[in-house]
N, CA, C and O of each residue as an XYZ file, in Angstrom:
656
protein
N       4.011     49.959     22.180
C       3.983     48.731     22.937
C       5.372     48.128     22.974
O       6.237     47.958     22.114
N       5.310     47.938     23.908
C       7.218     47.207     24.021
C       7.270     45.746     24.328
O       6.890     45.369     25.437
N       7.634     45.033     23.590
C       8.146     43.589     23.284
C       8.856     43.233     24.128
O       9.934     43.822     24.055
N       8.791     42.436     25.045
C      10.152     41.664     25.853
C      10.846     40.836     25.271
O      10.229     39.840     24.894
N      12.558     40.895     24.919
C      12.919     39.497     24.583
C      13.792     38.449     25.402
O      14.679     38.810     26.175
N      13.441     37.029     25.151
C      14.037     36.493     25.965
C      14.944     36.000     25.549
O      15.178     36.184     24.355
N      16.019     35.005     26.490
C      17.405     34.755     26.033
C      17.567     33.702     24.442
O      18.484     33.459     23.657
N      16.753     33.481     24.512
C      16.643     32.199     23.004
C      15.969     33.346     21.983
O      15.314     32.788     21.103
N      15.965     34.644     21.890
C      15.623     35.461     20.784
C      14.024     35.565     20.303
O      13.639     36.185     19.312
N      13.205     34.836     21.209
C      11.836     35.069     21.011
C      11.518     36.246     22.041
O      11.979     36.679     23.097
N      10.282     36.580     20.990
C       9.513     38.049     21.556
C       8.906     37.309     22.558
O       8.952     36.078     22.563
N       8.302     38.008     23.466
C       7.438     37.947     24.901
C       5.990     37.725     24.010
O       5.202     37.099     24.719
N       5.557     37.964     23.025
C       4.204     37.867     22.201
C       3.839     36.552     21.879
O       2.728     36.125     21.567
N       5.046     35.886     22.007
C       4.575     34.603     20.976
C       3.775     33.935     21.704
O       3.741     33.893     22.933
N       2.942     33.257     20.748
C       1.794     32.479     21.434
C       1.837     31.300     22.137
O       2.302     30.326     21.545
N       1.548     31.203     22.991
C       1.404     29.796     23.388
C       0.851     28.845     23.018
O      -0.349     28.933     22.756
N       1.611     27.487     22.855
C       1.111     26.527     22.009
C       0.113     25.782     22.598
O       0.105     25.926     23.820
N      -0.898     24.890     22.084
C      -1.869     24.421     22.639
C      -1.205     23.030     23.176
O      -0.348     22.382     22.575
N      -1.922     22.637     24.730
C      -2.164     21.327     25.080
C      -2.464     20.245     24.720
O      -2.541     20.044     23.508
N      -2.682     19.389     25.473
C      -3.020     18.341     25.153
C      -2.885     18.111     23.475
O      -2.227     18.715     22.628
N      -4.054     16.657     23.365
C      -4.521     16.489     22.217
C      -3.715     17.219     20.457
O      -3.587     16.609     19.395
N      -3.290     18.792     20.812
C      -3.309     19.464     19.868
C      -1.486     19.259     19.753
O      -1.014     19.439     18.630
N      -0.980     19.069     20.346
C       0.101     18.747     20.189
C       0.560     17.583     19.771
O       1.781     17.448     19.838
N      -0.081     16.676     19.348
C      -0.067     15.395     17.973
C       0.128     16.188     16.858
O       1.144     16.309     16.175
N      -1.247     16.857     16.717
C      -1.700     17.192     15.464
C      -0.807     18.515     14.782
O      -0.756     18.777     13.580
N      -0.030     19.371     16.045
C       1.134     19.980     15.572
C       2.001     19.275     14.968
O       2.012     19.453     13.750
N       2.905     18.368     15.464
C       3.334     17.263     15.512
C       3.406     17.231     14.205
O       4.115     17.966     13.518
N       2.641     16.337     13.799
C       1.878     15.615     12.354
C       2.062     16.805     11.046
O       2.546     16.716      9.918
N       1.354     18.047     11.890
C       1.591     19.222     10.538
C       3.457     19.751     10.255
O       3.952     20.067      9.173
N       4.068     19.700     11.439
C       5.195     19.981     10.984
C       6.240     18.965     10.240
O       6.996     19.167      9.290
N       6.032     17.960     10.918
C       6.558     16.654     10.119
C       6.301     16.597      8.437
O       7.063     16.526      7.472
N       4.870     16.664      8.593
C       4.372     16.653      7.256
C       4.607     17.472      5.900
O       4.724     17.142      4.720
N       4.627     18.854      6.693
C       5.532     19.854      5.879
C       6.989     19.820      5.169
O       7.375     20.089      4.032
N       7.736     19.290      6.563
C       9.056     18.758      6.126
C       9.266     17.297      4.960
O      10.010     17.122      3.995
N       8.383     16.577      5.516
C       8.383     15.449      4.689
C       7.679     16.009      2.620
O       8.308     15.715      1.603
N       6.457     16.720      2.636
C       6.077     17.018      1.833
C       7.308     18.042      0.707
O       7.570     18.080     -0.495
N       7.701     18.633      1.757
C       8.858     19.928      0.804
C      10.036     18.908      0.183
O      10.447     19.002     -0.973
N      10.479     17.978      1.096
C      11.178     17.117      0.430
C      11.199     16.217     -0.553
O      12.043     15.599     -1.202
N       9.385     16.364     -0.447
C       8.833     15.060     -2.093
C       9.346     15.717     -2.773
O      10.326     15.443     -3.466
N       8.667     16.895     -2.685
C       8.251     17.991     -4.322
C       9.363     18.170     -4.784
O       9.481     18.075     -6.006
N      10.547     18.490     -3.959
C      12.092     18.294     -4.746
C      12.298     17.178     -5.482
O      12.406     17.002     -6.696
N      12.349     16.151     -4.163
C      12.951     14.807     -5.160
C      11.899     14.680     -6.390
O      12.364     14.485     -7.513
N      10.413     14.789     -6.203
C       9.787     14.523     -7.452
C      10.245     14.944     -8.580
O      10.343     14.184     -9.543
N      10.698     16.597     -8.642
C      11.326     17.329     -9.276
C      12.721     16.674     -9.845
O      12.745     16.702    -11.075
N      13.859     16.106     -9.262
C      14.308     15.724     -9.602
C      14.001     14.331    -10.102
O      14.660     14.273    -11.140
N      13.495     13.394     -9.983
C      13.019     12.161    -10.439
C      12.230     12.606    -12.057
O      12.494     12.146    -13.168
N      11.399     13.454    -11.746
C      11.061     13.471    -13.333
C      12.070     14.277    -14.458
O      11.672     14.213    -15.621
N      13.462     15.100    -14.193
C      14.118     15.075    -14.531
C      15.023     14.056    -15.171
O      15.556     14.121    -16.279
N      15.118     12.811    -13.994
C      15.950     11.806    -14.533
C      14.741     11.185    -15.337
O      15.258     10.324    -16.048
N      13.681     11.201    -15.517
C      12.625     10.192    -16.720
C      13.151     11.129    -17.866
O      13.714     10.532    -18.784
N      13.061     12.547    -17.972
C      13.269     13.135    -19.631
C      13.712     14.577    -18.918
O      13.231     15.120    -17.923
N      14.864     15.022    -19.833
C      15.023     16.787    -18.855
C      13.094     17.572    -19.301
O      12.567     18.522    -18.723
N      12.769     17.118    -19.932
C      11.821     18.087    -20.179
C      10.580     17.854    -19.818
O       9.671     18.504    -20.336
N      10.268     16.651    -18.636
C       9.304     16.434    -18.204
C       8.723     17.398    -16.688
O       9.476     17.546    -15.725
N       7.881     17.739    -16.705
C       7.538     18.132    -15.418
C       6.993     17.841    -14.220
O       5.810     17.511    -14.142
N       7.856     17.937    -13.057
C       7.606     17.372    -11.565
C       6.038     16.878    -11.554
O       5.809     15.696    -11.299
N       5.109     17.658    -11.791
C       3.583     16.999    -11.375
C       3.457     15.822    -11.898
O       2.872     14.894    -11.340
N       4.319     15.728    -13.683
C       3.954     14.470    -14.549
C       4.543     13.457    -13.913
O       4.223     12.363    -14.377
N       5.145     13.432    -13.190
C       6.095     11.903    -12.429
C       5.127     11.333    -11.684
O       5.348     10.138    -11.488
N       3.929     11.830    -11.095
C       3.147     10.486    -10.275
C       2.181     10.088    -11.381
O       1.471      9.086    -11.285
N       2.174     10.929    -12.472
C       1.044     10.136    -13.393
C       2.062      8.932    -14.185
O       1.373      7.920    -14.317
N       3.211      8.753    -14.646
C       3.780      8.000    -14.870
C       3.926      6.666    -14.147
O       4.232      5.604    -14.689
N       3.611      6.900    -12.566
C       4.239      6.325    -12.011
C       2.999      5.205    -12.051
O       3.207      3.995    -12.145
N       1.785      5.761    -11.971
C       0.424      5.438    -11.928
C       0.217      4.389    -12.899
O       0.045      3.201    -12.624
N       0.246      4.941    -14.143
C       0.569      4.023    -15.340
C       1.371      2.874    -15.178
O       1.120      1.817    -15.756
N       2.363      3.043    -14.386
C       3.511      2.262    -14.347
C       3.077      1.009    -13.316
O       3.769     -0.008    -13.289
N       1.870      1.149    -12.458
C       2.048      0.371    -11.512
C       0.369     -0.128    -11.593
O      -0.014     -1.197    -11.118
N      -0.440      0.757    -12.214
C      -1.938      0.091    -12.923
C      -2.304     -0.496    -14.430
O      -3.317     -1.135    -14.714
N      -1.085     -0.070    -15.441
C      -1.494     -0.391    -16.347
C      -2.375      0.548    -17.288
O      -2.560      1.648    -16.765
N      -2.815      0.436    -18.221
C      -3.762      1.351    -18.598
C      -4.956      1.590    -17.769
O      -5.598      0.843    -17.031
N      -5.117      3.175    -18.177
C      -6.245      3.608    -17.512
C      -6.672      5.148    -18.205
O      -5.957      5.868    -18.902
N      -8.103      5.382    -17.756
C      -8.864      6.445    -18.378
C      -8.017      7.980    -18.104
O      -7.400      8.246    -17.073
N      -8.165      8.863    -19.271
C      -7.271      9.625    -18.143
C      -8.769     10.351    -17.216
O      -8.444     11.294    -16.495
N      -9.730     10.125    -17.201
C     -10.533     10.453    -16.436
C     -10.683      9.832    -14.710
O     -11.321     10.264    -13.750
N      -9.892      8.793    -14.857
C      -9.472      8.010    -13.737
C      -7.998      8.587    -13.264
O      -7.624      8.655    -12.093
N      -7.566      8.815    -13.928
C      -6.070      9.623    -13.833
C      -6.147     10.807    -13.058
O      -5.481     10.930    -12.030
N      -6.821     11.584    -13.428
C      -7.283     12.567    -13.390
C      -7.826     12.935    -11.529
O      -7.317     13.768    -10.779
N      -8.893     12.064    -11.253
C      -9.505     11.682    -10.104
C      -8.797     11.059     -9.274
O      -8.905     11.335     -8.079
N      -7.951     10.124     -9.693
C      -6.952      9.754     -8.543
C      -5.712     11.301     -8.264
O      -5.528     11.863     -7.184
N      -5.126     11.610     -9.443
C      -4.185     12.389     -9.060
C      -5.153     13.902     -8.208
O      -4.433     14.718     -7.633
N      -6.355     14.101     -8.196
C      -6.878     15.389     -7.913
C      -7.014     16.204     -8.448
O      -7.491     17.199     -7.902
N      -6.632     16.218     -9.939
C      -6.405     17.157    -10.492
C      -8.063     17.422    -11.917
O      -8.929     16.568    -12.107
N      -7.999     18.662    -12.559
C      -9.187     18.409    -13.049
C      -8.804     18.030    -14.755
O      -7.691     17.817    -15.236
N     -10.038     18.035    -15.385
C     -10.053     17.239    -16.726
C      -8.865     17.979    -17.705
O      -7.808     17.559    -18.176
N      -9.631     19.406    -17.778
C      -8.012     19.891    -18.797
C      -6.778     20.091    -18.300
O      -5.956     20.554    -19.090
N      -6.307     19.785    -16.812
C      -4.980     20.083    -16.215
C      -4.480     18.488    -16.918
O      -3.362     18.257    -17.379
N      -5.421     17.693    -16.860
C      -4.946     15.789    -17.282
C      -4.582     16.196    -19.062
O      -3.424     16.154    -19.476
N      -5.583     16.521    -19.829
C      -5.383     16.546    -20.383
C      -4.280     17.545    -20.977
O      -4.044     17.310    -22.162
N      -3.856     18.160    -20.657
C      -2.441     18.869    -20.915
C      -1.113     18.218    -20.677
O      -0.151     18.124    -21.439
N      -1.295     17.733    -19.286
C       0.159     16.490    -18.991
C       0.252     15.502    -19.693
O       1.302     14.914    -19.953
N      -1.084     15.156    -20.155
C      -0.809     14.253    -21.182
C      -0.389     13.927    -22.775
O       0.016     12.946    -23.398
N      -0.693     15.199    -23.042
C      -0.604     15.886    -24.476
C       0.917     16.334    -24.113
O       1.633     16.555    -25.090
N       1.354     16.456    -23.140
C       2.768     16.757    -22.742
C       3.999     15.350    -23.092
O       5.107     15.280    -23.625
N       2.988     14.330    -22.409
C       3.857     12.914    -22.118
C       4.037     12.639    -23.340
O       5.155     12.499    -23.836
N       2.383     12.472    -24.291
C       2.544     12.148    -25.373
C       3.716     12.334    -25.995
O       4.311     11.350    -26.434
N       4.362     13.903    -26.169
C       5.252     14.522    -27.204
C       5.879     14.444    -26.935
O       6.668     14.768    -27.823
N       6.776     13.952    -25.452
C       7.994     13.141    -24.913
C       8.082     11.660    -24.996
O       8.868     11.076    -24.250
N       7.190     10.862    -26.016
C       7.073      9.578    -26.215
C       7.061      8.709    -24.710
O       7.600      7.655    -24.372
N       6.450      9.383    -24.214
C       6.627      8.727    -22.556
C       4.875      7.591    -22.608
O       4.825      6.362    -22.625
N       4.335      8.039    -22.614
C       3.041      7.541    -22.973
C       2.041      7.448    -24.468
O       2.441      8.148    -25.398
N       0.984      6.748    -24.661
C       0.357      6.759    -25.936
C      -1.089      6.536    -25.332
O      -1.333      6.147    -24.189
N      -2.020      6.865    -26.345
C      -3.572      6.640    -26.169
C      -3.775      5.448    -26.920
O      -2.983      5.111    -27.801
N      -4.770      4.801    -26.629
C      -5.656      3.890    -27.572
C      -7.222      3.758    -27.332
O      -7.759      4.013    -26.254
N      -7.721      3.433    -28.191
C      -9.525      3.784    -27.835
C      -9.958      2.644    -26.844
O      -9.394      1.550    -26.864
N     -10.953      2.932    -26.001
C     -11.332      2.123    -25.271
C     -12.093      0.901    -25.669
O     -13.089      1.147    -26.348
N     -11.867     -0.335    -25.415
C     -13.170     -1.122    -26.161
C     -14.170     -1.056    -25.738
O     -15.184     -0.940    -26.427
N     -14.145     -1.130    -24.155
C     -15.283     -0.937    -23.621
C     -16.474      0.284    -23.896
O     -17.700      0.307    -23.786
N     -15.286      1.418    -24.369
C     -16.389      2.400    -24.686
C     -15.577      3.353    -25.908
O     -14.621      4.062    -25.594
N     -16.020      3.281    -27.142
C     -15.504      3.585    -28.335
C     -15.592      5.289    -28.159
O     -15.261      5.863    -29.197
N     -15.897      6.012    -27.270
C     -15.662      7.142    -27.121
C     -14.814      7.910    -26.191
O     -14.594      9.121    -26.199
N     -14.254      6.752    -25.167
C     -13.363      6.947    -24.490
C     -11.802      6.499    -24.859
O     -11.771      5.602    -25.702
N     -10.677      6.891    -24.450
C      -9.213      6.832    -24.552
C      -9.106      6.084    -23.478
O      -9.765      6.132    -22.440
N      -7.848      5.072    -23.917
C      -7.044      4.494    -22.409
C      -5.435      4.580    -22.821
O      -4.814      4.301    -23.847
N      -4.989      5.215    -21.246
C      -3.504      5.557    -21.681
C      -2.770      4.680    -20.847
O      -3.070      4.072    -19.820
N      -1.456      4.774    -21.714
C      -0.306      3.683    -21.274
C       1.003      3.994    -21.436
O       1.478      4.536    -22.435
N       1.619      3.641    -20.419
C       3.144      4.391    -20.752
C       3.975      3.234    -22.301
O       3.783      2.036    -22.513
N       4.413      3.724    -22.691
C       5.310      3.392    -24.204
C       5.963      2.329    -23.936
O       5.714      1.644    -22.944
N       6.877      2.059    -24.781
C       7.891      1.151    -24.127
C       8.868      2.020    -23.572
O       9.198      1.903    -22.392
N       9.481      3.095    -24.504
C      10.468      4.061    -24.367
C      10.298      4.635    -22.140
O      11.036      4.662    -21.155
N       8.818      4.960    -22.496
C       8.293      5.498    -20.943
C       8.569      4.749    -19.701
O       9.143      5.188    -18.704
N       7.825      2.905    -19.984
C       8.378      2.290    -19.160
C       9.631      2.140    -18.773
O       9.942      2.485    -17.633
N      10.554      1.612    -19.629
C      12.195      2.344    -19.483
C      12.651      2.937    -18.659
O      13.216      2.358    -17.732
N      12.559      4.307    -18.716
C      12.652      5.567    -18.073
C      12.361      5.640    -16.984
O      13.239      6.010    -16.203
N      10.517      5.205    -16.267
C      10.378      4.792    -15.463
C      11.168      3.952    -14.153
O      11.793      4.180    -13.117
N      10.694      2.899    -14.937
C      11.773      1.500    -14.661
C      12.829      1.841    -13.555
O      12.924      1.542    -12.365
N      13.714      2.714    -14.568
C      15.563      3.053    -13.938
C      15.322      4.094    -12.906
O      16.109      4.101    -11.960
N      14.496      4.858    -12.924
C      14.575      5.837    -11.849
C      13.518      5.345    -10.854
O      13.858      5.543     -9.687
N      12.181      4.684    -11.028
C      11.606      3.921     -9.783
C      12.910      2.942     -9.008
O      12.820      2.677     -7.809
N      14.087      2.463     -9.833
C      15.029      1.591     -9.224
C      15.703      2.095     -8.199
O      16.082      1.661     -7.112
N      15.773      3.090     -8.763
C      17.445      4.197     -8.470
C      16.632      4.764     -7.066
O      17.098      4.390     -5.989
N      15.463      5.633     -7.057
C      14.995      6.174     -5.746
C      14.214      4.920     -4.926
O      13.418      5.330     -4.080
N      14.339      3.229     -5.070
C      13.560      2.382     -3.911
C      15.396      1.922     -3.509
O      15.509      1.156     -2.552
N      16.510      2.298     -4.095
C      17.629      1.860     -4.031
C      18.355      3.147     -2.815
O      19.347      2.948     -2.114
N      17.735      4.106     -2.845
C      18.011      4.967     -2.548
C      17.293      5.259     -0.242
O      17.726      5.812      0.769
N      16.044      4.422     -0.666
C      15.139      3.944      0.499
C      15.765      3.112      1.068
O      15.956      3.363      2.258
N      16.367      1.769      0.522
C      16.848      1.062      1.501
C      18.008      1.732      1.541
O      18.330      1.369      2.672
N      19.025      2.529      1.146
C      20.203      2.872      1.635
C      19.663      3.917      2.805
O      19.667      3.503      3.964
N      19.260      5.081      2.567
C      18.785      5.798      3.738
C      17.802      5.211      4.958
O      17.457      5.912      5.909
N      17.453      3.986      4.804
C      16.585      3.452      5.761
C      17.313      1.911      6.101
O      16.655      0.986      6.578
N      18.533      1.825      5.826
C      18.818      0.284      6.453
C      18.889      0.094      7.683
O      18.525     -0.996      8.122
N      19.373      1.096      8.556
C      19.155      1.006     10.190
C      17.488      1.067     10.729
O      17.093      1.156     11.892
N      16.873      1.007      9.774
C      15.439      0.506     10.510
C      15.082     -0.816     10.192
O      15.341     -1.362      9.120
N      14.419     -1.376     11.239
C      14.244     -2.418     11.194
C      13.131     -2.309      9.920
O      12.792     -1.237      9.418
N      12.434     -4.173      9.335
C      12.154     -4.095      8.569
C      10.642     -4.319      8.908
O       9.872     -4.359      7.949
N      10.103     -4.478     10.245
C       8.742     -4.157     10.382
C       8.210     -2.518     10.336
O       7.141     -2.085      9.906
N       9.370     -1.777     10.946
C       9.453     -0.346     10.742
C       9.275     -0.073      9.538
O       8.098      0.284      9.516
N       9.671     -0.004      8.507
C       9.053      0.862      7.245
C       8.039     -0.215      6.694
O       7.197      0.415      6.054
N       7.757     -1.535      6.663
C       6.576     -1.892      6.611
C       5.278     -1.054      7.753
O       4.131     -1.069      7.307
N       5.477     -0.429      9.030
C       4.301     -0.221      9.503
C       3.912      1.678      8.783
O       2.921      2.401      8.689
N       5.516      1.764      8.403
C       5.283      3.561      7.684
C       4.480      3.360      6.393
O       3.512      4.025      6.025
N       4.933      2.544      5.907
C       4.465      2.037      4.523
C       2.769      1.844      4.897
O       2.000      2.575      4.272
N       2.341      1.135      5.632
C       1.133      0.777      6.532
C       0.152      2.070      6.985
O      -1.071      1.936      7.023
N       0.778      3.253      7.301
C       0.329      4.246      7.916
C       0.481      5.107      6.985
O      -0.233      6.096      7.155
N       1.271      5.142      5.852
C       1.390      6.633      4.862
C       0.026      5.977      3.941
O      -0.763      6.785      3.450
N      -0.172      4.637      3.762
C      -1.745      3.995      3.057
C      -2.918      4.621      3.676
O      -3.812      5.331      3.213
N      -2.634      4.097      5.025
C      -3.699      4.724      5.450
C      -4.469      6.272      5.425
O      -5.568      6.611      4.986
N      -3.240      7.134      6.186
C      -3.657      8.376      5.601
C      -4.005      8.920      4.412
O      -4.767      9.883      4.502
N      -3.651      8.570      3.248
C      -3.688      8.425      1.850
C      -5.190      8.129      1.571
O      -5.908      9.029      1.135
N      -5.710      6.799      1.830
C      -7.187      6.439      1.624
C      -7.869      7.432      2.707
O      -8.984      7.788      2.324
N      -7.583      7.840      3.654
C      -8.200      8.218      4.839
C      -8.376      9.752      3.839
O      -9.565     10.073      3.858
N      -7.623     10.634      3.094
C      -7.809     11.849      2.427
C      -8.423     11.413      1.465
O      -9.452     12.070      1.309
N      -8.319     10.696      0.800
C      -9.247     10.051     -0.519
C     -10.501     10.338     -0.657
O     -11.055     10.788     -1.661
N     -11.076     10.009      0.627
C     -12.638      9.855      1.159
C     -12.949     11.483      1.759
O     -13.896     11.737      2.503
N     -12.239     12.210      1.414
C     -12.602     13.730      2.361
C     -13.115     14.294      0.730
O     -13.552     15.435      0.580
């Protein structure tokens, strides 16, 4: 079978992209990709700057802590997606980086509630500073209803996957 190619280096095979409607939702997936590959780095680096020996996944559970306060890690757990012994390993992780501590629940003497340290908050603290310092420098030419309505719409989608 012989391939045609044309002047921009694509084969004669390639598919044609869909119409209408479906070209949002391309849209949306490629954006999203790009935007997503770029978390997982910076996350990567962000939980670097909390401890060299922390790991990229552990930075949104920190962050969680950091912005709810104590909580179950069974709630931890369910918000981040992840299941009971993957929580309980990051946490047995944080623990031994003094990033977080347990204490028993009152409400229920058989449950744990975790909390970032003082040492953790800290750590936190300087690098939540350093990357919202980092937002308004890369985003000062937008206006400021503009990343309020991104801010507005990355919520939404967020609760909108929550519920799937």
């Amino acid at each position: 079978m012989h391939e045609e190619q044309s002047g921009d280096g694509h084969r004669g095979t390639d598919p044609v992209p869909p119409s209408g409607v479906d070209q949002e939702f391309l849209a949306l997936e490629r954006e999203l990709t790009v935007f997503l590959r770029r978390a997982r780095a910076s996350q990567g680096e962000m939980a670097r700057e909390v401890h060299p020996d922390l790991e990229s996944a552990a930075y949104g559970l920190l962050v969680r802590l950091d912005e709810c306060g104590r909580q179950r890690a069974t709630e931890l757990a369910a918000y981040i997606g992840v299941g009971k012994a993957t929580m309980s390993r990051q946490l047995r992780a944080l623990e031994e980086l003094g990033l977080v501590a347990r204490e028993p629940d009152p409400a229920d003497g058989r449950a744990w509630l975790v909390h970032l340290t003082d040492e953790g908050r800290s750590r936190v603290g300087r690098v939540r500073d350093a990357r919202r310092a980092r937002y308004v420098s890369q985003l000062d030419h937008w206006d400021r209803r503009e990343v309020a309505e991104l801010a507005r719409l990355l919520d939404q989608l967020n609760k909108g996957m929550e519920q799937r």
